[in-house]
C-alpha positions in Angstrom: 26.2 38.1 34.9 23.3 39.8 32.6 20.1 38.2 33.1 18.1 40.3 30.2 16.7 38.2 27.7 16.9 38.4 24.1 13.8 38.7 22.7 11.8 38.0 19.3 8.7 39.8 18.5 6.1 38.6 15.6 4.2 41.5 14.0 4.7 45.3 13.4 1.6 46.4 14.2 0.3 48.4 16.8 1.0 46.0 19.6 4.1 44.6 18.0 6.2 47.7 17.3 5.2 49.7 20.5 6.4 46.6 22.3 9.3 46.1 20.5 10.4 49.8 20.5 9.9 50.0 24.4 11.8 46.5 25.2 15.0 48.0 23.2 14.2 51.5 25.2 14.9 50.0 28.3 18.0 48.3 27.2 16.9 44.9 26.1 17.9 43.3 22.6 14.6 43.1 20.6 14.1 41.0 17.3 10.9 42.5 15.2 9.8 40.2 12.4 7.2 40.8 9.8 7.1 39.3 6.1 6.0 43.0 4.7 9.2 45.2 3.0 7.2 48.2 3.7 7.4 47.9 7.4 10.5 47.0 7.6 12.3 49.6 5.6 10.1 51.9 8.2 11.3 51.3 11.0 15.2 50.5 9.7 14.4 54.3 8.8 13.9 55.1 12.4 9.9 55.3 11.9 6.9 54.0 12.5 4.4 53.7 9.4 1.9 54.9 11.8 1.0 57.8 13.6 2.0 57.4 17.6 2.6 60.5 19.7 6.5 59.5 20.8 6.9 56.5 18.9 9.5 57.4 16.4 12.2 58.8 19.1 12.6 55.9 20.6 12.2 53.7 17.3 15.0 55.8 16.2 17.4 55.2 19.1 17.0 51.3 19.4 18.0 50.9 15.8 20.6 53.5 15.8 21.7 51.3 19.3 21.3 47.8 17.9 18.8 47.3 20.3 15.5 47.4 18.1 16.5 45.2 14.8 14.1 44.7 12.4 13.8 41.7 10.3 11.8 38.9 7.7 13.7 36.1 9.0 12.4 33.8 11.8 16.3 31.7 11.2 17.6 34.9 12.2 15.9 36.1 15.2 14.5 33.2 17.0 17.1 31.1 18.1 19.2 33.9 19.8 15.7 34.5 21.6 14.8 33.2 25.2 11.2 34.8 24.7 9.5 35.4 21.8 6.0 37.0 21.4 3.3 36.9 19.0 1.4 39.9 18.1 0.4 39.0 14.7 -3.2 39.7 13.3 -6.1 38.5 14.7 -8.9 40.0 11.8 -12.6 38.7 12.3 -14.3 35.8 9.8 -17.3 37.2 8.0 -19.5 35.3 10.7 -17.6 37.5 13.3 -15.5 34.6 14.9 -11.1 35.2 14.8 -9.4 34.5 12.3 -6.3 32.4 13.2 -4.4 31.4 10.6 -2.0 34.4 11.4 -1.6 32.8 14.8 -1.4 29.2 14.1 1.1 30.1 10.8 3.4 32.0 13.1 3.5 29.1 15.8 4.4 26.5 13.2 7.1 28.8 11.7 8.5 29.3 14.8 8.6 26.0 16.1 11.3 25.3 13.5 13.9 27.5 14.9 13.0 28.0 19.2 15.1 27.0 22.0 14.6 24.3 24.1 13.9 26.5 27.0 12.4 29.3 25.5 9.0 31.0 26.5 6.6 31.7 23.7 4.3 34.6 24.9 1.1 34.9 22.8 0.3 38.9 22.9 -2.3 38.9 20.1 -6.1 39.0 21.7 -7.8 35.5 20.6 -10.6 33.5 22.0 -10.1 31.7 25.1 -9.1 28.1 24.6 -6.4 29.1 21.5 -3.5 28.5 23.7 -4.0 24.9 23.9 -4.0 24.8 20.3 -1.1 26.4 19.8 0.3 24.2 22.2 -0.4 21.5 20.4 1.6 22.7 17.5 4.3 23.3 19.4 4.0 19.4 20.8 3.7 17.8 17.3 7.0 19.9 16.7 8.8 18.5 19.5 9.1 21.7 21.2 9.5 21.7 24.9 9.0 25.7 25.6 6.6 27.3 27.8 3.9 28.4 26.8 2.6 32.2 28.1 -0.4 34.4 27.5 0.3 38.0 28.4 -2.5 40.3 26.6 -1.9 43.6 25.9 -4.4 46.7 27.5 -2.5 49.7 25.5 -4.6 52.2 23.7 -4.2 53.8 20.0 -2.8 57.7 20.6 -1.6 56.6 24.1 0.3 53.5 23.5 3.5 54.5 24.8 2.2 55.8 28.0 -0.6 52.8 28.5 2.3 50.7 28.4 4.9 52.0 30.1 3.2 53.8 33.0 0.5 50.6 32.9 -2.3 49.9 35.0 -1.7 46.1 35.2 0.3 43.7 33.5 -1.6 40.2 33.1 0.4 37.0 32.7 -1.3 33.7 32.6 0.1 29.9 32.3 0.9 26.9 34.3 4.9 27.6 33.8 5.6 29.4 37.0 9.1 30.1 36.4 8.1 31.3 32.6 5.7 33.6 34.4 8.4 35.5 36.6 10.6 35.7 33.7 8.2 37.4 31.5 7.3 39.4 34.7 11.1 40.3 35.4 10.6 41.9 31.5 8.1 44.4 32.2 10.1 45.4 36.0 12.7 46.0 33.6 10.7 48.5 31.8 9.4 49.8 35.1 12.4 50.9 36.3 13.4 52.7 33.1 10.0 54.3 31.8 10.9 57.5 33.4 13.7 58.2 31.1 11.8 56.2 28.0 8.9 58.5 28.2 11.5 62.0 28.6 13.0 60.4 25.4 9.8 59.8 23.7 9.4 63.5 24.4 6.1 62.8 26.4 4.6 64.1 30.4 5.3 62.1 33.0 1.2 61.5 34.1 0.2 63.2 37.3 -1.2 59.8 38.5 1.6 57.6 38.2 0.6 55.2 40.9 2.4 51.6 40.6 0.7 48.9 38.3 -0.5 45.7 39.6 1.3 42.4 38.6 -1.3 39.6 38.3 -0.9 36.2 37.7 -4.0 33.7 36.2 -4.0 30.4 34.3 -4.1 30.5 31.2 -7.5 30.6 29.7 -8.4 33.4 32.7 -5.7 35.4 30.4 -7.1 34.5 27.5 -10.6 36.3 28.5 -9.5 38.7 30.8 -8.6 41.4 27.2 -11.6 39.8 25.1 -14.0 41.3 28.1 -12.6 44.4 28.9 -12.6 45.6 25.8 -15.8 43.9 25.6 -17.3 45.6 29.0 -16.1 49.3 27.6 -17.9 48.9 24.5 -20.7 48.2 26.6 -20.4 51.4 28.2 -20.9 52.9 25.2 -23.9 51.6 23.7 -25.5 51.8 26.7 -24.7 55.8 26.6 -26.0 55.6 22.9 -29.2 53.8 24.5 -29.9 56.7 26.9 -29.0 59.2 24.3 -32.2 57.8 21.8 -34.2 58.0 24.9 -33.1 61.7 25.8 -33.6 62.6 22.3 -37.7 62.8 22.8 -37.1 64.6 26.5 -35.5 67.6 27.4 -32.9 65.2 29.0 -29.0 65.6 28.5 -27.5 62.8 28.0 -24.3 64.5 28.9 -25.4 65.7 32.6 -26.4 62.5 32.7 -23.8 60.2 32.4 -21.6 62.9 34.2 -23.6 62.3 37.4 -24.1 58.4 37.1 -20.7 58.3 36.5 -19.9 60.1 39.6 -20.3 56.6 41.2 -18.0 55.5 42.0 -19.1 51.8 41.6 -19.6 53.1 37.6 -17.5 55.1 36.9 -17.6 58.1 34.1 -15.0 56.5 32.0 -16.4 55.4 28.2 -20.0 56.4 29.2 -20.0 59.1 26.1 -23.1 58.9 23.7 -22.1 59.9 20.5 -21.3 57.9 17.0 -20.2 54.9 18.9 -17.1 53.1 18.9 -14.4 51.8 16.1 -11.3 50.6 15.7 -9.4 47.3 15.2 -10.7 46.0 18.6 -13.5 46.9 19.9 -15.7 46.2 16.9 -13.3 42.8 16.3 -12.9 41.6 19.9 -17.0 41.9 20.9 -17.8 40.1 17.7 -15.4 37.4 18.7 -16.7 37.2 22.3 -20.2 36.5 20.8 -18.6 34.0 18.5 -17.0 31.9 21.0 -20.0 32.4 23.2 -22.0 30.9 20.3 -19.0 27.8 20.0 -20.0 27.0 23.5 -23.5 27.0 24.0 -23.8 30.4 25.5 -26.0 33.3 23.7 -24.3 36.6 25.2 -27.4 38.4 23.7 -26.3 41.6 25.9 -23.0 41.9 23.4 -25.3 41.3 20.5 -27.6 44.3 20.9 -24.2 46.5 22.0 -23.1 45.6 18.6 -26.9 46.3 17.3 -26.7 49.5 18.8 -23.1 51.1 17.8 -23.7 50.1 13.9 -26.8 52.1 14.1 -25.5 55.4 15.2 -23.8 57.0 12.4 -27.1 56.6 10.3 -29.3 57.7 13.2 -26.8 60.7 13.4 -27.3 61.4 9.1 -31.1 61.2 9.6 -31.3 64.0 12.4 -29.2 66.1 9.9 -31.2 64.8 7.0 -34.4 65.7 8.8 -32.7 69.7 9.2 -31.8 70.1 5.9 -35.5 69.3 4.6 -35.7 66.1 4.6 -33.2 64.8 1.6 -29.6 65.0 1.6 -29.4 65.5 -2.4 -27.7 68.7 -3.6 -26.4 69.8 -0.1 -22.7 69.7 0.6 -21.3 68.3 3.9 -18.1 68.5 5.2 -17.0 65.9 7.9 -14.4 66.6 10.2 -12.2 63.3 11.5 -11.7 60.1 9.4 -9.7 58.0 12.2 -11.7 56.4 14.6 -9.7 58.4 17.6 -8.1 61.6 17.8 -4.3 60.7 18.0 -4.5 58.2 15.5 -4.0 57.5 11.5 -6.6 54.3 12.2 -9.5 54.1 10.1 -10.1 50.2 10.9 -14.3 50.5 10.8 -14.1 54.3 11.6 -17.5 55.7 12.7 -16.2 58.5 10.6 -15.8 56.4 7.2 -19.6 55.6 7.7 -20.5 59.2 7.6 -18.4 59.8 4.9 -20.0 56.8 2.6 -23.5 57.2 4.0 -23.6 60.9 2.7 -22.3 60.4 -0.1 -25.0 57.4 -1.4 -27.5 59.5 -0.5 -26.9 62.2 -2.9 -25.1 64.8 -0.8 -21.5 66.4 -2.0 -19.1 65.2 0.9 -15.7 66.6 1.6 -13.5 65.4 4.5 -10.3 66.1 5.9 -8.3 64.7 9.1 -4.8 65.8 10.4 -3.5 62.9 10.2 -5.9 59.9 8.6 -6.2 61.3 5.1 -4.1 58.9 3.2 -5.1 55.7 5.2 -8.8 56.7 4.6 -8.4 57.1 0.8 -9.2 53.5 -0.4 -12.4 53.2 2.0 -13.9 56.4 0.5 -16.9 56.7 -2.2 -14.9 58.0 -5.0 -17.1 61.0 -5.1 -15.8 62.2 -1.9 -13.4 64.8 -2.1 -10.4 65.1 0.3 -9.6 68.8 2.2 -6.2 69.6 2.6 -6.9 71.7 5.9 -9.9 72.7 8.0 -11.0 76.0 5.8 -10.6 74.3 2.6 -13.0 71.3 3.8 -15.5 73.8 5.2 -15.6 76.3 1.9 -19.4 76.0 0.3 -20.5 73.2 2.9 -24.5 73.8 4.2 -23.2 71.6 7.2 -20.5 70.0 9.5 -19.8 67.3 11.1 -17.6 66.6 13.8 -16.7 62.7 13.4 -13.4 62.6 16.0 -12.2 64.9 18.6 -9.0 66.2 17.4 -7.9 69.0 19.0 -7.4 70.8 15.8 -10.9 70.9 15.6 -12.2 71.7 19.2 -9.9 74.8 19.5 -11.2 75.8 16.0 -13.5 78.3 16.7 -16.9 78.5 16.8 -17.1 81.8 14.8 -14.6 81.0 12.4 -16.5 77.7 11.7 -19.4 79.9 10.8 -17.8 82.0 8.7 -16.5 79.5 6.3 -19.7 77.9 6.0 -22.4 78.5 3.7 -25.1 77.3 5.7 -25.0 77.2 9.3 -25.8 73.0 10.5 -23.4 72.3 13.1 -23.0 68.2 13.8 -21.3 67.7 16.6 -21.3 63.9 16.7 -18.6 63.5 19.7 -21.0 65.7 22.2 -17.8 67.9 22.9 -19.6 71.2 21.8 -21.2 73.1 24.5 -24.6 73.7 23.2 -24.9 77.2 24.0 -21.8 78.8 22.7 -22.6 76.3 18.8 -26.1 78.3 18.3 -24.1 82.0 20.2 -22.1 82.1 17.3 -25.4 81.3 15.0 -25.3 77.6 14.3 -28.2 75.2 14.6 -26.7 72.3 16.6 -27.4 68.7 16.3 -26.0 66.3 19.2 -26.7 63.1 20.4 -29.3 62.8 23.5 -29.1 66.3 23.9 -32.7 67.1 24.1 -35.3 69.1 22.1 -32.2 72.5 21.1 -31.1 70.0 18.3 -34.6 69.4 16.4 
C-alpha cells in the first residue's frame, strides 16, 4: 500500500517553490498553486524565476516526472490533496504589523475544495495567535481538518541545502496524528536528500549530522521562526553597536567579534558589523514581532533599537566616505558593488545595497552599480540617474570610489590591484568587512570599514 501523501502547496515564492520542488524530488506528488501566469509558465518551463544555486535541476525533473505540477486552480489541486500548505505572502502594514489578507484569502479559498481529513499546514511566518483565526475560517466553513503550523528556517542562496540537510524541523498543533504525518513527510525527504542534492548538482556538507524533530503546540510554532530570525538580527545590530564604538578606538570590531564569538555560549555566527541586514524577513519578521508585542501590552524596546540601529548603517557608511572625499558627495562618481541583499541571491526586498545606491545618488554623486545576478530585479527601486554596469570593469571605469554592498564571490576574488587600476580615484568601501585591511591600502587604496579603527579615517 503507498502511504505518501498528495500534497498542495499555496505560493511560488521562496518558501513555496523550494518546498514544492524538493517534495516532488523525493518522489511525492506535489500541487503548486499561485494566481500569477508569470510563475507558472516558469516553472512549467522547468525554472525558477529566481536565482537558487540547484533549484532548476530538480524543478526540471518533477515536472518532466509529473511529480511537481504547477497550477491557478485550487478545484484542481486541493481535493486530490491529503496535506496542503500555505506559503503565501506575509508583507508588513505601514505600521510594521503582518499583513494577512494573503493568509486569511487563501484559507477561505481552500476551505471550498479540502478533504474531510486533510491537514492544512500553515508554512508562511505570521504572528503568534493567527492559527486560531484561521481556524476559525475553516469552522464557519464546516471543515473538519487539522490544523498544523510547521515554519520554515531555510535561507536565500542556501535553500536547497537548509532544507534538505536541515537542522530541525518544527511542527506544532494539538492533532497528534496530523503531526506525525507531516513529520513522516520530511523522513521522506530525509532518506532521499542524498540523491536530491547530487541531482541539484550541489556538495554533500561535511557536517551532515541528523536534524532534530520537535514537536510544540501551536502558538510555541507560531513564535518559535518570528524570534529566531528575530534573535539573529539581534546579533547583528549589536555587531553594528560595537563597530560605532570601535570607530573612535583603535579597536577591530572584526578581532572582536571573532574572539567573543569563540564562546561557545555565543557563538560567532551573524555577529558581522557591516551595512546591516535585508531581505524579506529579517527586516519584516522583527517589525512584526514588535507589532504583536505592542497588540499585547508588551514594549520589546530591545527589537526597536535593533531595527533603529540597522536602518542607520548604510548612511553612517556614506558619511565616512562622504567625509573622505571632502566632505560633499557632488560631482564624484561611485560605483557600488552588490544590489541583492545576499550574495547567492537575485533578492533586493530592502537591500542595504539599494540604500547606498539611492542615498548617493540624492546627494549629488554619479552612481553606477552592477550585481551578477540582481540587476534586473533592482531596476525599478533605482534613482533613475543611476546607471547599471554590465560587468565589474565597466561599473568601476571613471569611479573616485567603491563600494562593496554584498559578498559575492565575483567580487572578493576580484583583485585588489586590478580594482585599483580601473579606478580613477583610489576610495576603497568595503562595507561587508571582508577586506583585509592591509593588503586594500598594499595595493594603494584608502580603506573605509566598519569598526575597524582609526586606518579608515
Amino acid at each position: 500500500m503507498n502511504n505518501t501523501p498528495t500534497i498542495t502547496i499555496l505560493g511560488t515564492g521562496y518558501v513555496g517553490l523550494t518546498t514544492a520542488a524538493i517534495f516532488s524530488a523525493a518522489g511525492i506528488k506535489t500541487f503548486v498553486i499561485d494566481p500569477n501566469p508569470t510563475r507558472l509558465e516558469s516553472v512549467k518551463s522547468g525554472k525558477s524565476f529566481f536565482y537558487e544555486e540547484g533549484l532548476d535541476p530538480i524543478i526540471a525533473r518533477g515536472v518532466e516526472q509529473h511529480l511537481l505540477i504547477p497550477t491557478d486552480s485550487y478545484a484542481e489541486a486541493i481535493p486530490e490533496s491529503s496535506i496542503v500548505i500555505s506559503s503565501v505572502g506575509t508583507p508588513d502594514n505601514t505600521d510594521g504589523s503582518s499583513n494577512l489578507s494573503y493568509v486569511f484569502a487563501a484559507a477561505t479559498e481552500a476551505a471550498k475544495y479540502l478533504k474531510q481529513d486533510a491537514i492544512y499546514v500553515q508554512k508562511s511566518t505570521v504572528p503568534v495567535g493567527t492559527g486560531n483565526k484561521v481556524k476559525d475560517i475553516f469552522s464557519a466553513a464546516g471543515c473538519d481538518v487539522a490544523y498544523i503550523s510547521n515554519p520554515e528556517f531555510l535561507r536565500e542562496s542556501t535553500a536547497l541545502m537548509d532544507t534538505l540537510w536541515f537542522d530541525r524541523v518544527v511542527v506544532g498543533g494539538d492533532n497528534q496524528d496530523a503531526i506525525s504525518r507531516v513529520m513522516g513527510v520530511y523522513r521522506t525527504v530525509e532518506a532521499k536528500r542524498e540523491s536530491i542534492t547530487e541531482m541539484a548538482g550541489l556538495t554533500k556538507p561535511t557536517n551532515s549530522d541528523a536534524g532534530k524533530y520537535i514537536t510544540v503546540n501551536l502558538e510555541s510554532a507560531e513564535l518559535i521562526k518570528v524570534v529566531s530570525n528575530a534573535f539573529l538580527a539581534l546579533k547583528i545590530s549589536f555587531a553594528n553597536s560595537v563597530a560605532l564604538l570601535a570607530d573612535k578606538t583603535t579597536a577591530d570590531v572584526t578581532e572582536v567579534m571573532d574572539a567573543v564569538g569563540s564562546d561557545a555560549r555565543i557563538g560567532r555566527a551573524f555577529l558581522n558589523a557591516g551595512r546591516g541586514y535585508g531581505g524579506g524577513c529579517f527586516p519584516k519578521d522583527v517589525s512584526g514581532l514588535i507589532a504583536t508585542g505592542q497588540s499585547l501590552g508588551v514594549d520589546l524596546e530591545i527589537m526597536r533599537a535593533a531595527q533603529t540601529i540597522n536602518e542607520a548603517m548604510p548612511g553612517y557608511i556614506n558619511e565616512k566616505l562622504q567625509t573622505m572625499l571632502g566632505g560633499s558627495l557632488d560631482g564624484h562618481k561611485i560605483a557600488v558593488l552588490g544590489l541583492a541583499f545576499k550574495a547567492g541571491t537575485s533578492d533586493v526586498r530592502r537591500s542595504p545595497g539599494i540604500v547606498f545606491v539611492n542615498n548617493l545618488a540624492t546627494h549629488g554623486a554619479t552612481v553606477s552599480v552592477y550585481d551578477p545576478k540582481a540587476n534586473t530585479e533592482a531596476a525599478p527601486l533605482l534613482n533613475k540617474a543611476v546607471v547599471q554596469g554590465s560587468s565589474i570593469e565597466d561599473t568601476l571605469q571613471g569611479a573616485d570610489a567603491v563600494i562593496i554592498a554584498t559578498d559575492w564571490k565575483e567580487f572578493l576574488e576580484y583583485g585588489l590591484n586590478t580594482y585599483a587600476e580601473h579606478l580613477s580615484g583610489n576610495i576603497f568601501v568595503d562595507a561587508m568587512n571582508c577586506f583585509d585591511i592591509e593588503a586594500v591600502t598594499n595595493a594603494g587604496m584608502r580603506y573605509i570599514g566598519v569598526g575597524r579603527g582609526p586606518q579608515d579615517l
